[in-house]
RODO-2510 file (C-alpha; in nm, 4 decimals, decimal comma):
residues 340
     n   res          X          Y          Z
     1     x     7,0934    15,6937    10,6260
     2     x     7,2157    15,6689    11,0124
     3     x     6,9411    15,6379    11,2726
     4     x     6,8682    15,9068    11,4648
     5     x     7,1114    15,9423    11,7599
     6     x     7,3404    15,6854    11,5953
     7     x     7,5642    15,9238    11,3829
     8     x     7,8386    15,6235    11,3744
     9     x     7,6146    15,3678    11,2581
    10     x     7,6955    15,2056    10,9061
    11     x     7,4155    15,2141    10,6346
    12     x     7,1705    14,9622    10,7194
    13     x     6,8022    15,0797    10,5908
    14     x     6,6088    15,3528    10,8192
    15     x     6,3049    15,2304    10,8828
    16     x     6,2548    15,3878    11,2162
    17     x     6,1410    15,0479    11,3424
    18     x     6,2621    14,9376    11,6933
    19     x     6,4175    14,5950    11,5630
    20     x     6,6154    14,7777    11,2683
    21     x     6,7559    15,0300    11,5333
    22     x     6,8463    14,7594    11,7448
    23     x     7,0068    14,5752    11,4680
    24     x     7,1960    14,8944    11,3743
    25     x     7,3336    14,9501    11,6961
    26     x     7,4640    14,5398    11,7162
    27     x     7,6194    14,6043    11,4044
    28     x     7,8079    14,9256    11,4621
    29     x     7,9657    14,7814    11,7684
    30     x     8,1263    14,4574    11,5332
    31     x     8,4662    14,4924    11,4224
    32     x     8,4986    14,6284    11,0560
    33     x     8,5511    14,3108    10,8415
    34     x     8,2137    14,1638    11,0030
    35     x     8,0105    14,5340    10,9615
    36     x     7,9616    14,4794    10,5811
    37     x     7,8408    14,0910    10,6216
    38     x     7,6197    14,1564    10,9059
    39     x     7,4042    14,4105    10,7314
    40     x     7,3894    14,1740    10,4263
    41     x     7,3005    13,8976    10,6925
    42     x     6,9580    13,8132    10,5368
    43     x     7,0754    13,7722    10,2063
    44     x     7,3464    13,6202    10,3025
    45     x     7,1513    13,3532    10,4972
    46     x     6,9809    13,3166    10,2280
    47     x     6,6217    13,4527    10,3514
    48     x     6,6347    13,7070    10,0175
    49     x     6,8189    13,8129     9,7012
    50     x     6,7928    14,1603     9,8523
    51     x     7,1384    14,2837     9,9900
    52     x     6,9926    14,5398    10,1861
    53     x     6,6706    14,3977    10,3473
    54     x     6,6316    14,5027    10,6946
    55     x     6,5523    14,2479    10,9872
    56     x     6,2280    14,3678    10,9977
    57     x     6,0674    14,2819    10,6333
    58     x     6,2755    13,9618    10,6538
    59     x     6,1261    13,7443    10,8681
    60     x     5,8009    13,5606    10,6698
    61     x     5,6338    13,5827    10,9525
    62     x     5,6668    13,8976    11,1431
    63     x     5,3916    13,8652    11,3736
    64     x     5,6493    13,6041    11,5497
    65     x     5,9545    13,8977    11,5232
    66     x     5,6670    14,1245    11,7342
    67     x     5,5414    13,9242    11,9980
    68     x     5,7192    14,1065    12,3258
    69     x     5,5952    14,4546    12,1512
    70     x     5,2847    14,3486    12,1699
    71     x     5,2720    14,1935    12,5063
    72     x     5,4298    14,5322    12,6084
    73     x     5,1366    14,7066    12,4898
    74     x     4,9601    14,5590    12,8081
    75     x     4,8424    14,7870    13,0271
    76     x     4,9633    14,4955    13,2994
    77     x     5,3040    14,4737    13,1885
    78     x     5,4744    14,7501    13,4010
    79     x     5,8593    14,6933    13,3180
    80     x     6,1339    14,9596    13,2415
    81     x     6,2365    15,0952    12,8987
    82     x     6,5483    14,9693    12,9188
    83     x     6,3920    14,5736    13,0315
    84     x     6,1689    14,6184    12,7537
    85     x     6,4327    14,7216    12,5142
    86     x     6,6099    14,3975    12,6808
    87     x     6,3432    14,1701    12,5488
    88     x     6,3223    14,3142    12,2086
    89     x     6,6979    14,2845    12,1719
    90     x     6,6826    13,9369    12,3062
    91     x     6,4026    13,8467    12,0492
    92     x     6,5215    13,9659    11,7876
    93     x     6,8900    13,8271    11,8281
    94     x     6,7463    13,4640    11,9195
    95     x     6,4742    13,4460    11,6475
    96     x     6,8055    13,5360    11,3988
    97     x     7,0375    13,3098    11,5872
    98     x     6,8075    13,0515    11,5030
    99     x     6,8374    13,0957    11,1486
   100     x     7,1680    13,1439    11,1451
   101     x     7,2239    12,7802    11,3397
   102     x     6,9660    12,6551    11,1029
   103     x     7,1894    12,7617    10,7699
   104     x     7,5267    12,6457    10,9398
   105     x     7,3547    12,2867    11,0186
   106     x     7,2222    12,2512    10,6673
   107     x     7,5573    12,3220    10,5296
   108     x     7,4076    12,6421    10,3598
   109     x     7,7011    12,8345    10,4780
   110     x     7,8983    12,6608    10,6840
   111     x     8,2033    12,6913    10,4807
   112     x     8,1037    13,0938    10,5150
   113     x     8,3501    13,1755    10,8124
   114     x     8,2722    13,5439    10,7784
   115     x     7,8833    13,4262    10,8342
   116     x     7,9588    13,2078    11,1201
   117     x     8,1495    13,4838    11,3375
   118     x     7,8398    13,7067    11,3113
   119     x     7,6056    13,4597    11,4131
   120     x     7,8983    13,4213    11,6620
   121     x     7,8271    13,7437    11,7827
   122     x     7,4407    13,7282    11,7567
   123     x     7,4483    13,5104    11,9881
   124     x     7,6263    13,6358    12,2404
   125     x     7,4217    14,0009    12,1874
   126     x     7,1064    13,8060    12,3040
   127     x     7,2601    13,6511    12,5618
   128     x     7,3882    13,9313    12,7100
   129     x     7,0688    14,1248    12,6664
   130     x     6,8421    13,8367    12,7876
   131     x     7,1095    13,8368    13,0937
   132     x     6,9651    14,1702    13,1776
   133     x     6,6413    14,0919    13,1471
   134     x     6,6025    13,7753    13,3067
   135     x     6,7647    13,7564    13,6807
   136     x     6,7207    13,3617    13,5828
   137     x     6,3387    13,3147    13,6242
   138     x     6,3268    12,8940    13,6774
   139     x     6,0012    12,8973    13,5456
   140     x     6,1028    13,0451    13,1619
   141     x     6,2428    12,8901    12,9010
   142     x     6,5401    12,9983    12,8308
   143     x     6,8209    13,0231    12,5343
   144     x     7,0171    12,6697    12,6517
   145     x     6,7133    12,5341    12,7130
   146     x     6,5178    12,6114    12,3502
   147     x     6,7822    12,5319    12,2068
   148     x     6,8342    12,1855    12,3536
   149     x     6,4858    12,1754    12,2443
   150     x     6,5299    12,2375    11,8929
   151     x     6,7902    12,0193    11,8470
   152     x     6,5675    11,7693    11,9849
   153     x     6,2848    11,8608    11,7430
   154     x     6,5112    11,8003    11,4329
   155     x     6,6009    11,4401    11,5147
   156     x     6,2644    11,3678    11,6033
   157     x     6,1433    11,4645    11,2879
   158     x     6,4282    11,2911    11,0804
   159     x     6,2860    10,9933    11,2494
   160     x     5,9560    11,0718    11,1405
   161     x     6,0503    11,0966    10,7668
   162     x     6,2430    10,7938    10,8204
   163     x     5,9349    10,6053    10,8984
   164     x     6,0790    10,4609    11,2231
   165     x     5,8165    10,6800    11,4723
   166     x     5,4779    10,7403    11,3887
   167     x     5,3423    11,1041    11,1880
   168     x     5,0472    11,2269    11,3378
   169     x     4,9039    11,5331    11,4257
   170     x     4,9968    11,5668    11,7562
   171     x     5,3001    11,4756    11,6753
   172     x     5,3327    11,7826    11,4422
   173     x     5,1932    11,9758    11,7267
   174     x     5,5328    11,9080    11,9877
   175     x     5,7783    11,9630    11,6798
   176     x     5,6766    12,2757    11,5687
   177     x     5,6168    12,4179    11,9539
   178     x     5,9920    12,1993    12,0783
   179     x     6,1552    12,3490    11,6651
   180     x     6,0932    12,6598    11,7768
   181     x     6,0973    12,6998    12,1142
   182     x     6,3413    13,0128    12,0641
   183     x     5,9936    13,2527    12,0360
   184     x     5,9893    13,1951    12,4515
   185     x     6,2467    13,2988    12,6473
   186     x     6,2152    13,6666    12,5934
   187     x     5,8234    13,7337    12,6034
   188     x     5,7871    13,5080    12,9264
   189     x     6,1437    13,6325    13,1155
   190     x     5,9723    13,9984    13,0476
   191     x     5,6505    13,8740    13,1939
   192     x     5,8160    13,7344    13,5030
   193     x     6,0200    14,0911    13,5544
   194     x     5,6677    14,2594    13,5525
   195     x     5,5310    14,0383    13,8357
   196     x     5,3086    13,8287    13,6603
   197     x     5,1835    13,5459    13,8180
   198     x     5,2546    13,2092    13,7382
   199     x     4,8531    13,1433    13,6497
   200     x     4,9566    13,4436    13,3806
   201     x     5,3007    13,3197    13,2430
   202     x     5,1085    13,0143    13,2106
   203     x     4,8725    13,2187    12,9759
   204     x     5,1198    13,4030    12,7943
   205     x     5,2671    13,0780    12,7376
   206     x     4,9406    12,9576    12,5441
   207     x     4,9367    13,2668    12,3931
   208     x     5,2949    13,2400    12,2395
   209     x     5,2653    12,8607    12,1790
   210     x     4,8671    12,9740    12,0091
   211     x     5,0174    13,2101    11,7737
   212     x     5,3500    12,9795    11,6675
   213     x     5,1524    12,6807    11,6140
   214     x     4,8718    12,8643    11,4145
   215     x     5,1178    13,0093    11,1460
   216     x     5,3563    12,7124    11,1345
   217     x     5,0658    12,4704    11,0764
   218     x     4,8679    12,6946    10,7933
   219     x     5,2441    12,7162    10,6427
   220     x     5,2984    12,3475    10,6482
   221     x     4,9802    12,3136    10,4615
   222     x     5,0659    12,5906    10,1911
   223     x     5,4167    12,4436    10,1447
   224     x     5,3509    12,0894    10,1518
   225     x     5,4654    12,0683     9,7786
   226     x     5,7683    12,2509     9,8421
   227     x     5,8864    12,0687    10,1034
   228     x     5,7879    11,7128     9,9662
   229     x     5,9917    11,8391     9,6556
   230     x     6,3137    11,9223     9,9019
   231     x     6,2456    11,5403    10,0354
   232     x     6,0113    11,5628    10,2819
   233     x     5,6837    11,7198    10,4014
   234     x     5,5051    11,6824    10,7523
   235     x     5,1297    11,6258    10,5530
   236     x     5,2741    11,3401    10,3381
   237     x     5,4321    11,1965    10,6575
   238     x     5,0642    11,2188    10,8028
   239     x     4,9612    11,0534    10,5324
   240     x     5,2061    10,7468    10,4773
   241     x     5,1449    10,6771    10,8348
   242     x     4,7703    10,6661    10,8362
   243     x     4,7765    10,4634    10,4534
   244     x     5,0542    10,2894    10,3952
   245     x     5,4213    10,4369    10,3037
   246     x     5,3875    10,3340     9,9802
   247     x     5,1984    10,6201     9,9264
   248     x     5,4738    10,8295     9,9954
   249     x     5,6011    10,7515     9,6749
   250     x     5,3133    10,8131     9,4670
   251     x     5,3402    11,1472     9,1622
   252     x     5,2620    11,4871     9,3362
   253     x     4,8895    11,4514     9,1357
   254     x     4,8445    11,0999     9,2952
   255     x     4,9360    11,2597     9,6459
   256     x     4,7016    11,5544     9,6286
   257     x     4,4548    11,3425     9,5425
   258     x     4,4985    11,0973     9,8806
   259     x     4,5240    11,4409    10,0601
   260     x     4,2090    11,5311     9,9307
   261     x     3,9933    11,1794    10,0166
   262     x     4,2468    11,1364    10,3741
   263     x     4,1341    11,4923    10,4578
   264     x     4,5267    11,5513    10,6141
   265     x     4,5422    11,9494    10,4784
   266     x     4,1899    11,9962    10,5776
   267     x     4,2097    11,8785    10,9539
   268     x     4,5725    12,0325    10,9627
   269     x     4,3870    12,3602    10,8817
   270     x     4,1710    12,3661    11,1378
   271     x     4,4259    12,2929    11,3952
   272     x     4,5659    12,6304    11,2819
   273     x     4,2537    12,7831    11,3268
   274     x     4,2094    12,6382    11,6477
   275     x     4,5380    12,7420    11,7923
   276     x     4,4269    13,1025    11,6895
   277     x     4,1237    13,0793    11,8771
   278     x     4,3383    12,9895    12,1805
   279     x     4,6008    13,2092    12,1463
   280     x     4,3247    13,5092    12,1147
   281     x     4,1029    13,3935    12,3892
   282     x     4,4110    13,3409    12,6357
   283     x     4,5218    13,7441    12,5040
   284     x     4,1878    13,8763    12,5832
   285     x     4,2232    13,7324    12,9448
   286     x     4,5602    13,8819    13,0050
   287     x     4,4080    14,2289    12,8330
   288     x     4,6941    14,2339    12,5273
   289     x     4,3608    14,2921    12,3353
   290     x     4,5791    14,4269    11,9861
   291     x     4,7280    14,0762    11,9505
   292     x     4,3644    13,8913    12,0902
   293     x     4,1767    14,0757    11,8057
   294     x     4,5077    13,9923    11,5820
   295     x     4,4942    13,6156    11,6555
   296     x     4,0736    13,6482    11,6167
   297     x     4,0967    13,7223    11,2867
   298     x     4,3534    13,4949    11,2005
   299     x     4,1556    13,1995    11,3517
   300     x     3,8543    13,3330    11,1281
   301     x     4,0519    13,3318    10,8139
   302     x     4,1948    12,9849    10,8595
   303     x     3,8524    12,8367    10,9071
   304     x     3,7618    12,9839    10,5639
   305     x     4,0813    12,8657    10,4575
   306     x     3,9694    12,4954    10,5387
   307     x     3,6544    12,5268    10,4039
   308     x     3,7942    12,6587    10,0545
   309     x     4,0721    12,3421    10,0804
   310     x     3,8013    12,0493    10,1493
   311     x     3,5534    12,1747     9,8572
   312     x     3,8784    12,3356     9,5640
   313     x     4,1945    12,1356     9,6717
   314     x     4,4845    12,3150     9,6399
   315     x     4,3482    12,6232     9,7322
   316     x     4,5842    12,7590    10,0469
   317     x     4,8920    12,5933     9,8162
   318     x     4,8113    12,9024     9,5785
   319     x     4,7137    13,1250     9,8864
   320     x     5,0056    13,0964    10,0367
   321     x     5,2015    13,1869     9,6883
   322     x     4,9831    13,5043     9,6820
   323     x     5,0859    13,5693    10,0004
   324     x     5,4548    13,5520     9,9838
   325     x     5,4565    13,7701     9,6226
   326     x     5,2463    14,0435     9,8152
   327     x     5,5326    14,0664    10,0676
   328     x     5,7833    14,0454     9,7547
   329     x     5,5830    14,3358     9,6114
   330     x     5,5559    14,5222     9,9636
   331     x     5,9814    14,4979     9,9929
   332     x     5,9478    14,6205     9,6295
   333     x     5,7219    14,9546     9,6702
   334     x     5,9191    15,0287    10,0120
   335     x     6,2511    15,0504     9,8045
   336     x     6,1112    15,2667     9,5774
   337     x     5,9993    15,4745     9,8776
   338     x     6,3080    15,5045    10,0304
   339     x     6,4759    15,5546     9,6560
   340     x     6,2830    15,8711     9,6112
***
């Protein structure tokens, strides 16, 4: 079904959310051949079996996909529509740009040509619409930049998993913030077009870097199996480095036992919570009080999530499978909605 004052656009799912109409609208202005591939984009990336997922029950972690909504929920942020529609476009484009680089560069589909010309053209849509937002503020990050950044981030970890620089937390800490330094640009070029101060950029910057770090870290924890089965995992790394490497090579019972007595999942846990408490206490002082009471109860929940992990092991491994089957089962119900 079109969108409402889109009669031209192909079928991509109505969900009257913002992100899905902005999607619509990038694809409806692609040539023909590439109209059919970018609404399949998501399966196609391989992010879901579903052909017809929308952008915005794709992401796993969509409190990332919403962060300049929410900061435009302030009462302080006092931008246009159309500069707010700017920095959603711009999100949204970069946050799927980045997947899209991240497929081509691990040869997922970069013999997909089709594939590569619309991430091709997702680029250049966030460009252009972070052009119109930004005016260049020197003090952002910006697209070049995060994604010099990211780069960066991936050879610095394959040198961690090589063994040749040392895993630690903090060292955890500057991938994830430097691997996905694309979740910026957007949120603080919007904040610079409202006047902020640089005191409140700087803020907003904690906030962003708060909520990032939070997720990524609790998801590192619940996926350290299935990453150390794809080759590698960050809490194994953490581990080898602080015991021995040999360890590395232990059976996935012998590892979750050293977990367990080295405490790694535990103390990575509570970094997550931690980095919710920030991000929620720098919120409240800006007034974006929807995503300080957000990131509140997120740092709560982690906490408990530690203190499950250090006394029934294995515990936020099976949360986090719960967790991704209730969004299967979400996508599920809302295609029967929209069926009937």
């Amino acid at each position: 079904m079109p969108y409402p004052n889109d009669p031209q656009l192909p079928l991509v799912r109505n969900t009257g959310r913002a992100i899905d109409r902005i999607y619509g609208r990038f694809v409806a202005a692609l040539p023909g051949a590439l109209q059919e591939v970018a609404i399949r984009l998501p399966e196609r990336l391989g992010l879901t079996t579903n052909d017809e997922l929308p952008w915005s029950e794709a992401f796993d972690h969509p409190e990332l996909l919403r962060v300049p909504e929410l900061i435009a929920a302030s009462d302080r942020l006092t931008i246009s529509r159309e500069l707010s529609e700017a920095a959603a476009a711009a999100h949204l484009f970069g946050m799927i740009g980045a997947l899209g680089v991240d497929a081509i560069t691990s040869r997922r589909v970069d013999q997909d040509a089709e594939v590569v010309a619309v991430i091709y053209e997702v680029h250049r849509a966030r460009d252009r619409a972070y052009a119109r937002l930004s005016g260049g503020p020197e003090a952002a990050v910006d697209y070049s930049m995060a994604e010099a950044l990211s780069r960066e981030a991936v050879r610095d970890e394959a040198l961690v998993f090589a063994g040749e620089q040392e895993a630690s937390p903090e060292r955890i800490r500057m991938f994830l913030l430097k691997r996905h330094a694309h979740v910026f640009p957007a949120a603080l070029a919007a904040a610079h077009a409202g006047g902020w101060s640089t005191a409140d950029i700087s803020r907003l910057e904690l906030v962003i870097g708060g909520v990032l770090l939070g997720l990524k870290l609790r998801e590192k924890v619940g996926r350290w199996i299935e990453e150390h089965g794809r080759g590698a995992s960050w809490a194994v790394a953490i581990l080898a480095h602080g015991h021995g490497p040999a360890l590395a090579r232990s059976s996935l019972s012998e590892l979750a036992g050293h977990l367990e007595v080295a405490g790694v999942l535990t103390e990575l846990l509570q970094m997550s919570s931690r980095a919710f408490a920030n991000a929620a206490r720098s919120a409240r002082e800006l007034g974006v009080d929807g995503l300080a009471r957000w990131a509140r109860e997120q740092s709560r929940r982690t906490s408990g999530l530690a203190l499950f992990e250090s006394v029934e092991p294995g515990y936020t491994v099976q949360w986090e499978l719960d967790r991704r089957d209730r969004r299967t089962s979400e996508h599920l119900q809302g295609e029967l909605a929209a069926a009937s």
